[in-house]
C-alpha positions as CSV (number, residue, x, y, z in Angstrom):
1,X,53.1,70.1,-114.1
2,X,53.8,69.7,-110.6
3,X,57.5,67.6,-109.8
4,X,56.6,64.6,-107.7
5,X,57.8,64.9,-104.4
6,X,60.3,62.7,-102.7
7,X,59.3,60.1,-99.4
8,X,61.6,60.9,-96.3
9,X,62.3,57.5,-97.0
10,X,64.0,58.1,-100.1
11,X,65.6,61.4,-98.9
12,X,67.1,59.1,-95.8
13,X,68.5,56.9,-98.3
14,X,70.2,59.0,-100.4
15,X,71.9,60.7,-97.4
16,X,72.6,57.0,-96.4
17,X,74.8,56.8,-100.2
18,X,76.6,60.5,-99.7
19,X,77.7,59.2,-96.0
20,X,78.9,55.7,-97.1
21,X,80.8,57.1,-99.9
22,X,82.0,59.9,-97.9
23,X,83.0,57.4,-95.1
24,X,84.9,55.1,-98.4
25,X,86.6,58.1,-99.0
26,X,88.1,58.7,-95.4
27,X,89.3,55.3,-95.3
28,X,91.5,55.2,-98.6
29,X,92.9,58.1,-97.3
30,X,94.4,56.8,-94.4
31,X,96.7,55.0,-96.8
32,X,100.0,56.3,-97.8
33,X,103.9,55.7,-98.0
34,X,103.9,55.5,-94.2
35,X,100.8,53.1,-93.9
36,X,101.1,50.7,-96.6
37,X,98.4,48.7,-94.4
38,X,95.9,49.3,-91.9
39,X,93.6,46.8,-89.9
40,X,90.1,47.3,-88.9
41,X,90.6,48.2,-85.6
42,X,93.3,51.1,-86.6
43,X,90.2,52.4,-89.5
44,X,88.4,52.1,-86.4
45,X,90.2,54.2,-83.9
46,X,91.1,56.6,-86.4
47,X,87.9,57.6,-87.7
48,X,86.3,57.3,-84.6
49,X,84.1,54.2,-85.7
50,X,83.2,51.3,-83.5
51,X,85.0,48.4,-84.9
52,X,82.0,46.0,-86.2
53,X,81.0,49.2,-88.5
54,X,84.8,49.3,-89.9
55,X,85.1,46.0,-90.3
56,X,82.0,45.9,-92.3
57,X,83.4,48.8,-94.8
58,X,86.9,46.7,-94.8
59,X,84.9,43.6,-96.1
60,X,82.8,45.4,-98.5
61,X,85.8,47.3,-100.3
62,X,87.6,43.6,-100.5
63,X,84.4,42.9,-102.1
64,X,84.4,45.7,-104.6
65,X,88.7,45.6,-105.5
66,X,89.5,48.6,-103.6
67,X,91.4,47.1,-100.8
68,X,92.8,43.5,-100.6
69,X,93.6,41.0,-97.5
70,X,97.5,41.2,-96.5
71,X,99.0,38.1,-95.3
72,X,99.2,39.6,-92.0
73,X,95.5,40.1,-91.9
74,X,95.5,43.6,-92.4
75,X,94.1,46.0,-95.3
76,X,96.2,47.2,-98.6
77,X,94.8,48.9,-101.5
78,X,93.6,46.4,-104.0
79,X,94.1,46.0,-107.8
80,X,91.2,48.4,-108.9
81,X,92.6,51.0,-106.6
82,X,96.0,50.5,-108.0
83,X,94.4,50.2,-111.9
84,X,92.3,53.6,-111.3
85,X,95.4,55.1,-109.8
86,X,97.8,54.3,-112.4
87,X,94.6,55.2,-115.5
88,X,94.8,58.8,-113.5
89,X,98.8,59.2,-113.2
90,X,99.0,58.5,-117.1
91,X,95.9,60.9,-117.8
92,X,98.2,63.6,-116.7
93,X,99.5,64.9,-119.8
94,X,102.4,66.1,-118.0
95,X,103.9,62.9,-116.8
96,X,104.0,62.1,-120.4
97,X,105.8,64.7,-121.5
98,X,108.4,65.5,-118.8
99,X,110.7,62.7,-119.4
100,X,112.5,64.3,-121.7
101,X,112.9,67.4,-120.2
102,X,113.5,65.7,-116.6
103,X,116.6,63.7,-118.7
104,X,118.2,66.8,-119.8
105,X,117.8,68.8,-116.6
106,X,119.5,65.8,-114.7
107,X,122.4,65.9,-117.1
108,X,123.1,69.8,-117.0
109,X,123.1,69.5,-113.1
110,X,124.3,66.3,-112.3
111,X,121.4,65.9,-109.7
112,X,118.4,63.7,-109.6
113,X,115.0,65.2,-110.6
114,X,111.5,64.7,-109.3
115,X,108.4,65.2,-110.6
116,X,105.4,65.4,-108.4
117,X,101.5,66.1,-109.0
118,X,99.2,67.7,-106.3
119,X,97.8,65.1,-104.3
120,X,94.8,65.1,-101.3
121,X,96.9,67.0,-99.1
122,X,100.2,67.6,-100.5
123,X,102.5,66.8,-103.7
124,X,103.1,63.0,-104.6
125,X,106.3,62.1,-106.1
126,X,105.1,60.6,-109.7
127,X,108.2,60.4,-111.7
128,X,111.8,60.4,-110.6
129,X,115.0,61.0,-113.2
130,X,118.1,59.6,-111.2
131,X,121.3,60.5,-112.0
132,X,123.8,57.6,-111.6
133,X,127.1,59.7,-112.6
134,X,128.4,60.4,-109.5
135,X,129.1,58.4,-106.5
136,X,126.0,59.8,-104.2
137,X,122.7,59.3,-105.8
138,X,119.9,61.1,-104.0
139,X,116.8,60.0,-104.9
140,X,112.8,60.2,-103.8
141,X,110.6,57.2,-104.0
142,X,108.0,57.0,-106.8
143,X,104.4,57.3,-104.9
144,X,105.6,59.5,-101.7
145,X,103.9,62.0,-100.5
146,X,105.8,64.8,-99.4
147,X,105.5,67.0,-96.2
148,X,104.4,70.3,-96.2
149,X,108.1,71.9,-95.3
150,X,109.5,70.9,-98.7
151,X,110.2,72.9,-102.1
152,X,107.6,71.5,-103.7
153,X,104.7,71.9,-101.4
154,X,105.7,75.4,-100.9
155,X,105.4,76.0,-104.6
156,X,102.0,74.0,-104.7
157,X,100.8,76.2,-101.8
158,X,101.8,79.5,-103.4
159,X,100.0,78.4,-106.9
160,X,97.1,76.5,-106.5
161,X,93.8,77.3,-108.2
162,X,91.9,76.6,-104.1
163,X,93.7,78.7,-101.9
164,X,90.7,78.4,-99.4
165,X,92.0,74.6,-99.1
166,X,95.7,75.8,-99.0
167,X,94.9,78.1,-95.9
168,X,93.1,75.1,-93.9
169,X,96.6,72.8,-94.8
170,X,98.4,75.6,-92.8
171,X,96.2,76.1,-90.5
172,X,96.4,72.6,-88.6
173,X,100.0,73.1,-88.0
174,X,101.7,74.7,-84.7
175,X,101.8,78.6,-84.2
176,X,105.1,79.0,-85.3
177,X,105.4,76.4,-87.8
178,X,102.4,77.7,-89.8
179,X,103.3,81.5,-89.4
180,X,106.7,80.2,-90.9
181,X,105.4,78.6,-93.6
182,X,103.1,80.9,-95.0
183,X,106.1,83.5,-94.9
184,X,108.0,81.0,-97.2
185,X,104.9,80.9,-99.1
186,X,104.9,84.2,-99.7
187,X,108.9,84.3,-100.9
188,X,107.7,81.5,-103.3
189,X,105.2,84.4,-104.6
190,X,107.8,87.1,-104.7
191,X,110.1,85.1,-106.3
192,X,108.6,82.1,-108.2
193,X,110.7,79.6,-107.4
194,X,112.0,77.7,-103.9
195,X,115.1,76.0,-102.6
196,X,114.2,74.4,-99.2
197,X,116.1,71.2,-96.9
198,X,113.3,69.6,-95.3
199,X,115.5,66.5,-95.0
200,X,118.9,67.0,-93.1
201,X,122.1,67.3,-95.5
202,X,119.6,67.0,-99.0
203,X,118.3,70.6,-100.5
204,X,116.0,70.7,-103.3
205,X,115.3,73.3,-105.9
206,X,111.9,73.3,-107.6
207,X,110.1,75.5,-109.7
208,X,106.3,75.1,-110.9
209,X,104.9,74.1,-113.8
210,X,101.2,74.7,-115.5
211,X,99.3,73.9,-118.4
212,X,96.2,75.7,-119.5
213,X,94.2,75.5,-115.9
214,X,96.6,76.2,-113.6
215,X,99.4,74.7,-111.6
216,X,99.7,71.4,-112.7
217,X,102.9,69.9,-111.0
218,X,106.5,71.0,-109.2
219,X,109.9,69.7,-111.1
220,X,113.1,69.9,-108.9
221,X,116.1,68.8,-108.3
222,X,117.6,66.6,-105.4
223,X,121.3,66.5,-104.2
224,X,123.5,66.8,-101.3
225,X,123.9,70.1,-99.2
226,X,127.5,70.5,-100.1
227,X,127.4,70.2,-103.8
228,X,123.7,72.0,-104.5
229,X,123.2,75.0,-103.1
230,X,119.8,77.4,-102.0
231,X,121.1,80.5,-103.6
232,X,118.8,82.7,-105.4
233,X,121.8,82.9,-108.2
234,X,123.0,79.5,-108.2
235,X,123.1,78.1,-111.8
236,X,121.5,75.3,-110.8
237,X,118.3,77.3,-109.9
238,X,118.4,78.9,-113.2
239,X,118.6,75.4,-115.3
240,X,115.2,74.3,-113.2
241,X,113.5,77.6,-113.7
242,X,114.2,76.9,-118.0
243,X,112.9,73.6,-117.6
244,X,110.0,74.6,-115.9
245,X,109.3,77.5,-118.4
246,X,109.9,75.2,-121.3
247,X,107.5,72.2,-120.3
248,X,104.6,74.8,-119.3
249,X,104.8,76.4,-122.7
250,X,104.7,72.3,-124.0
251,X,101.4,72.3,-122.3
252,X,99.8,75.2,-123.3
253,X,100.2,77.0,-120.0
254,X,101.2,80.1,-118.9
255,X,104.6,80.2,-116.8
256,X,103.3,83.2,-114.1
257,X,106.6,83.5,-112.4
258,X,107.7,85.3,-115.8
259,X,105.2,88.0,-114.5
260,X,107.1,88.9,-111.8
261,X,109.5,90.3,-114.4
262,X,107.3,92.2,-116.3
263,X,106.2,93.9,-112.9
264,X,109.3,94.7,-111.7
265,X,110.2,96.1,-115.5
């Protein structure tokens, strides 16, 4: 039997679908910590639209849930957004069973621990432990996305399963920045762990964590620059690293920092 063959007309529409989804898909992105809201004429500018063809997406995701009117006049993401978010976020088997070790980690180092998952393009803070014992709490915001100078990203960059995507991240930054970067990269490799200050007077130690596919999420602690420090042998470092080790194993992963060791044996 011969397979029927499709009309241009047809073919034209489907390409029609893959473009408006694709163009959907460029617009939720624009949202994050740092643009809680955008109007039509910012989705316009910076996706190079004309602003009667943004509006209409605006209006249509209204329609559909995924964005919602502010009182302002602008665009926020809407409650299915939010719903589908939050059904992904508790998917994550390892956002369920990190509290407990987050608790424990915060107690033995008297820091606060964050927990963050591998977003679009970089590591999103999902879960924060904050420890309220001493008289400086450093903490992260539940839902930030983190820059691509910090502990975390580092890890994620040194670890992921797509390190075809990992080298385009790096490769919109600066000359100097980037070749920086991937040399801290690298240390993350040697080493399996990073202690970085991306924000002025707060370091933060994190280590990576995996279940059966792969690299599934950075824990790390947060705390001032004169109580933690970056040393490779502070005992800090080695409290994170346990954790890390023991909440991989939880998942059925494979801690591959602990072949590093093996290597060098």
């Amino acid at each position: 039997m011969t397979k029927p063959t499709r009309s241009p007309d047809a073919a034209r529409a489907d390409q029609a679908d893959i473009q408006a989804v694709s163009r959907v898909s460029q617009i939720l992105s624009l949202f994050d910590p740092a643009t809680p809201e955008v109007t039509a004429g910012e989705v316009a500018e910076r996706l190079s639209l004309n602003r009667t063809t943004a509006y209409r997406y605006c209006t249509s995701l209204v329609a559909a849930g995924l964005l919602e009117r502010s009182a302002e006049g602008g665009y926020v993401p809407g409650g299915l957004l939010l719903q589908l978010g939050a059904f992904a976020i508790g998917r994550r088997r390892v956002v369920n069973l990190a509290p407990r070790h987050m608790q424990a980690l915060s107690r033995a180092t008297q820091t606060s621990v964050v927990l963050s998952l591998w977003g679009l393009t970089g590591p999103v803070v999902s879960r924060v432990e904050e420890n309220v014992s001493t008289v400086v709490i450093v903490s992260v915001r539940v839902g930030s996305h983190l820059p691509l100078d910090t502990a975390q990203s580092k890890i994620f960059l040194a670890y992921h399963v797509d390190q075809l995507s990992m080298e385009r991240l790096t490769a919109n930054l600066p000359g100097p920045a980037r070749d920086e970067l991937r040399a801290d990269v690298e240390r993350v490799r040697a080493v399996g762990h990073c202690s970085a200050m991306s924000t002025p007077g707060v370091v933060a130690v994190a280590a990576p964590v995996f279940d059966e596919y792969g690299i599934c999420a950075t824990i790390a602690i947060v705390g001032p620059d004169n109580t933690l420090s970056m040393s490779d042998d502070a005992p800090e470092l080695r409290i994170v690293v346990d954790t890390a080790r023991e909440l991989t194993h939880e998942l059925g992963g494979h801690y591959r920092p602990d072949d590093l060791d093996q290597r060098a044996v």
